[in-house]
N, C-alpha and C positions, 0 to 999 in steps of 0.2 A: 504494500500500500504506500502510494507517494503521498507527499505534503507540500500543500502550496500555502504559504504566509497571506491572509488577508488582514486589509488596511482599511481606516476607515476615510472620509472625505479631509481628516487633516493630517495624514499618513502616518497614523500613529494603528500599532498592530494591533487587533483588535482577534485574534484568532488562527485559525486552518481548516484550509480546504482539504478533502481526499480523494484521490483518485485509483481504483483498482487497475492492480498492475497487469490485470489480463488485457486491460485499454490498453497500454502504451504495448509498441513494438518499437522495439530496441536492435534487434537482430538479423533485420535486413528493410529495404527498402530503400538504401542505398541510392543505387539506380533509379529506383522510379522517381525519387527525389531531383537528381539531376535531369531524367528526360523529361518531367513536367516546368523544370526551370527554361529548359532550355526554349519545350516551346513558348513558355510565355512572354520569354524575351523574342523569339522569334515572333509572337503572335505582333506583337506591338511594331515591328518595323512597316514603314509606310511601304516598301518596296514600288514606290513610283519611279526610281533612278532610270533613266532612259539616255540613250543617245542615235545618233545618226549613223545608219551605212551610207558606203558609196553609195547606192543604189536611191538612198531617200534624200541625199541632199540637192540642193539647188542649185542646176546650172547647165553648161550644152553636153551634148555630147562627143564633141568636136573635138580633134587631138589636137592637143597643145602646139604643137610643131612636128614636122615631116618624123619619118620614122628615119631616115637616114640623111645625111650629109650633112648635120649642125654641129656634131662635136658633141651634143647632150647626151646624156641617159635617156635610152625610150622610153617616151612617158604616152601613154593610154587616154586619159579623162585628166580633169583638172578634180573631181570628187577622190581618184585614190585617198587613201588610208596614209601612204607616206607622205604625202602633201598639206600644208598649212592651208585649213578650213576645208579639210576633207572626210570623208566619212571617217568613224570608228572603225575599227579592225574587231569584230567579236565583243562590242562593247553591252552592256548592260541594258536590259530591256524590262518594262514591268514585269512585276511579278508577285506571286504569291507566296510567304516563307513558310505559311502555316505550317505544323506538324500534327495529327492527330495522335491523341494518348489514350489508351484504353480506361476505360471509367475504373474497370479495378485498379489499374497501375495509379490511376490519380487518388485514388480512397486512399490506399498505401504509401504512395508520397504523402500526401494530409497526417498521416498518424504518425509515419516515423520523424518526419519534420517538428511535429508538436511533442513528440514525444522527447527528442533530443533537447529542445527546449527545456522542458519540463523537468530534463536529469541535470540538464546544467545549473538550474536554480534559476533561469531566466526568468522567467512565471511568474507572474505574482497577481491575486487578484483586490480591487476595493468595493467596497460595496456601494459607494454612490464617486460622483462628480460634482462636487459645488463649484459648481466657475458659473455665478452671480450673470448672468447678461453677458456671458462667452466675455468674459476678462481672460487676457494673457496674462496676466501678473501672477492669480490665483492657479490658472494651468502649471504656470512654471516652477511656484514655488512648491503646491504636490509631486509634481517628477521630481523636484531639489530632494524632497523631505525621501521620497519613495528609493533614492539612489536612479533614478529611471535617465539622466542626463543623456544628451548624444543620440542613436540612433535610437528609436524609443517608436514599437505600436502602439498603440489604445485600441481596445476591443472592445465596443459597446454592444449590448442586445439589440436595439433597434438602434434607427435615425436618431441622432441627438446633436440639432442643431447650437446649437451651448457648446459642448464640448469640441466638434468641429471647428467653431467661431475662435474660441480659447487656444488650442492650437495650432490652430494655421500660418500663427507667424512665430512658431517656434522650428527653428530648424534642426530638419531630419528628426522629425518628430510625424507619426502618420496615422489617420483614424481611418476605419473600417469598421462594419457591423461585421457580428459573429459569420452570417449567412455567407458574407461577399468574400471570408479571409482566404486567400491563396495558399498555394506552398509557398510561391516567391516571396510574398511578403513576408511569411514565418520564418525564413532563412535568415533573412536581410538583419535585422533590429538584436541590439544586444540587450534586449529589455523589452518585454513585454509584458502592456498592466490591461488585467481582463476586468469589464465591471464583473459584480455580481450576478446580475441577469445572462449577460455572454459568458460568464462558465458554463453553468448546465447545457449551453445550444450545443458549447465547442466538444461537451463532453461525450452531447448525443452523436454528435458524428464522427468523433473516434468512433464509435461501436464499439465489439468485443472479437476479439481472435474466433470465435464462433460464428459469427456475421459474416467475418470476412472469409469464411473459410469456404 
């Protein structure tokens, strides 16, 4: 059975959470960890990069000069590829980077990501959020109190316009509800503070080594 320290809205420990160890996996998921990183990095590239061939850019067809008696290299078109404002050679075209992840390979990244968490002591949950009319001052000085400084998630149950408001101009500091939390972003953060409401979600979707089996 693990223990995570909960705090209340003026970071002062107020108890612990438990979580059954048949939740966490610890002993693989590795892999599926890094292939669902990667797509999500790949998901997010725009892949509009584009460029011109010979073939699309603008101008005659006409050879630049005779093919013999000038002294020059034979030259073809004035669009080649070795010519200043000429086509690309193999250059980059839209595209799509997407990668597809299998839903169980992504359950499995989700649990062993949280889980790794959870053994490092990263975790921690509070039971509310007092940030008065989304003040910064009061966000910042709970992360102060919480040790949360630096790279730091906030995991609330629902929308909580307040606490988004409060930290949005704390840098590298990042909110998400339980429902939307990624692997990527459970990786990224050396610090994550779950409310009380977003445990039980995050706990429901660990499941158990039986669910996933």
């Amino acid at each position: 059975m693990s223990k995570i320290n909960v705090y209340n809205a003026k970071g002062e420990a107020t108890g612990e959470v438990e979580i059954a160890d048949e939740r966490l996996v610890l002993d693989r998921g590795g892999q599926p960890v890094k292939d669902v990183v990667t797509a999500t990095l790949n998901a997010r590239r725009a892949g509009t990069a584009s460029t011109l061939g010979k073939g699309e850019v603008a101008g005659s067809n006409r050879k630049p000069w005779k093919q013999k008696g000038t002294g020059r290299a034979r030259a073809g078109l004035r669009q080649s590829p070795v010519w200043r404002g000429g086509g690309v050679a193999m250059g980059p075209k839209p595209r799509d980077y997407g990668v597809k992840v299998n839903r169980k390979v992504a359950q499995l990244a989700f649990r062993h990501a949280l889980s790794e968490q959870i053994r490092s002591d990263k975790v921690l949950v509070v039971e509310s959020f007092d940030v008065a009319d989304g003040r910064t001052r009061l966000m910042a000085g709970l992360l102060k109190q919480l040790g949360a400084e630096g790279r730091t998630l906030i995991v609330t149950g629902t929308a909580a316009p307040d606490v988004e408001r409060a930290a949005r101009n704390l840098p590298k500091v990042v909110v998400v509800t339980a429902d939307n939390l990624d692997v990527y972003s459970l990786v990224a953060p050396r610090r994550i503070v779950v409310a009380r409401d977003a445990w039980d979600k995050l706990v429901a979707r660990m499941g158990t080594t039986e669910e996933q089996a």
